[in-house]
Structures are given as structure tokens and as C-alpha cells.
N, C-alpha and C positions, 0 to 999 in steps of 0.2 A: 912703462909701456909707451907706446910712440903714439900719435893723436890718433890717427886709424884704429890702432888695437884700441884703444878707449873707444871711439866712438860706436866700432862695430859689439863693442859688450854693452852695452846700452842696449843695444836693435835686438843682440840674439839673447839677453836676459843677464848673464855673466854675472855683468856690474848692474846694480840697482837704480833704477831712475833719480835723480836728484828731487828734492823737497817742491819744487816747485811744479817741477811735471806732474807728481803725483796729487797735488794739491789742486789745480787747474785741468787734472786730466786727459794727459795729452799722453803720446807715445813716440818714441824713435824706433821705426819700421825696418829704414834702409841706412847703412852708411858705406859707401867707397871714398877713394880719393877724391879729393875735392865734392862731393855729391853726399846732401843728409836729405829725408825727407821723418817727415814727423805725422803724424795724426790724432784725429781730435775728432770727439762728436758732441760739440756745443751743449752744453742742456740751458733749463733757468736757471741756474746758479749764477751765468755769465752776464746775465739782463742788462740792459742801463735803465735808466727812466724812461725812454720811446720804447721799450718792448723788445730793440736787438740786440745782438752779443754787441759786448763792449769793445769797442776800441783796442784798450789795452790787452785782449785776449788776442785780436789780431797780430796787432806788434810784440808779445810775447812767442808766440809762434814763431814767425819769423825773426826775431832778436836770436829765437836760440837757432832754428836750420840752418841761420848763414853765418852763425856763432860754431855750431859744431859742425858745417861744412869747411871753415877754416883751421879749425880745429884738426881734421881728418890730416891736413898737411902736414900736421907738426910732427918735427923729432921729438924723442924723450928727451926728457927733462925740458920743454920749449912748452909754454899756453901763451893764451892771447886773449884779452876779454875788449868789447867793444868800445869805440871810443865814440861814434856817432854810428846813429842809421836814421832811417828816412822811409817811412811807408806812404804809401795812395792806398787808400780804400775806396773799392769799387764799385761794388755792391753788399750790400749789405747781408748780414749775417741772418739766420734767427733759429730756432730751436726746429724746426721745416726744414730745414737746410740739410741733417744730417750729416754724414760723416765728410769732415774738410782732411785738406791736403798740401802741408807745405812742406815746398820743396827749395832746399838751398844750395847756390852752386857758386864756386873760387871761379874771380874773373881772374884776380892778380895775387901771387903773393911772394912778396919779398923775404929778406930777412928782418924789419923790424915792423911792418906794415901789409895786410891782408884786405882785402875787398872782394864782396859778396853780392849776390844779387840773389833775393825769393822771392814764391810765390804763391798762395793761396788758392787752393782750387776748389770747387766741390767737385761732386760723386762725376757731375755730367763734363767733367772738365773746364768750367767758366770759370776764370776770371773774378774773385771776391776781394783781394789786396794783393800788393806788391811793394817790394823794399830795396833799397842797397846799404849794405855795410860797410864800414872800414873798422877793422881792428888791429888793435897794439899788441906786438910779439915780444912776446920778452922769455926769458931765462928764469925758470921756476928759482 
């Protein structure tokens, strides 16, 4: 199937979330062309030691939206996994917070090189983290 058919079976249930969304509790909502968004409603599982979701819960989120919004691009038989990204975190997370929102969208995508930009929202639409990706295209 082509990256779109994959990604929108994710969103409408088809295909099965991967191990890692189910495990961190996150969901794929939406996927079109170039456009993923994902969701999540933080609990304590996520904590660090100052009391707010971690970090790396942030950049998972977004590693995967601007992962499977480049994804959406691909022909079959074509994936592409990350080579770099880059987040700000903005405000901080916490179990208050309630249900987040991220959204990943294709600035560019080549035939061997892809690059992404997301972003973290809550319920009121602010601003909690943001990122860019660049990912590698290859030939499954």
C-alpha cells in the first residue's frame, strides 16, 4: 500500500497502532497528503522528577507526526525513517493540561530526503513544543 493508505489505516483503525503508541498512549486522528495529527492525554505515567510530562514524551509525539506526515508522501514499496529532528519546548506539560495535539506537516520532499515541521498544542490551542525533521527515503 502507498504511505497515505498506511497512514490513513492508523487514523480510521484498519492497521493497528504500533507498539510504541500503545504503550505511551497516544493516537493517529487525522492523516492526508503531506498532514498527520496525532493525540494524547498525558497522565502520571509520563512524570520526570519536577512533576511535568517528560521531555521525551514531547519529542515522541512529534518524531512520529512529521514521521508519518512524510510518510503520507510515499509510493509503495518507498519508507523513510528519521535522520535528525530538533524540538523547543515551550511550555510545559502536566497531567492539567489534558488532552495535547500534534500536528505534522511536509515542507519538502524529495526523492531521497523529506523535511517536516510540528507542533504541540493543547485543548486552547497554545503553543507547548515545536520541531523540524529531516528524513531518509529509501526503497523498502
Amino acid at each position: 500500500m502507498s504511505g497515505l493508505e498506511f497512514v490513513q489505516g492508523l487514523a480510521d483503525r484498519t492497521l493497528p497502532l504500533n507498539t510504541i503508541a500503545r504503550t505511551l498512549g497516544y493516537d493517529v486522528i487525522e492523516a492526508e497528503n503531506g498532514r498527520v495529527v496525532i493525540v494524547a492525554e498525558p497522565d502520571d505515567t509520563l512524570l520526570n522528577p519536577a512533576g511535568t510530562v517528560h521531555g521525551g514524551f514531547s519529542a515522541t509525539l512529534l518524531d512520529s507526526c512529521m514521521g508519518l506526515a512524510v510518510q503520507s508522501t510515499l509510493d509503495k514499496g518507498i519508507g523513510q525513517t528519521t535522520l535528525e529532528f530538533k524540538i523547543s519546548l515551550v511550555r510545559p506539560i502536566t497531567t492539567e493540561t489534558g488532552k495535547i495535539r500534534a500536528e505534522g506537516v511536509v515542507l519538502s520532499r524529495g526523492r531521497r530526503i523529506g523535511t517536516a515541521e510540528g507542533k504541540i498544542t493543547d485543548r486552547n490551542g497554545r503553543l507547548l513544543a515545536h520541531g523540524t525533521t529531516t528524513c531518509l527515503i529509501f526503497e523498502n
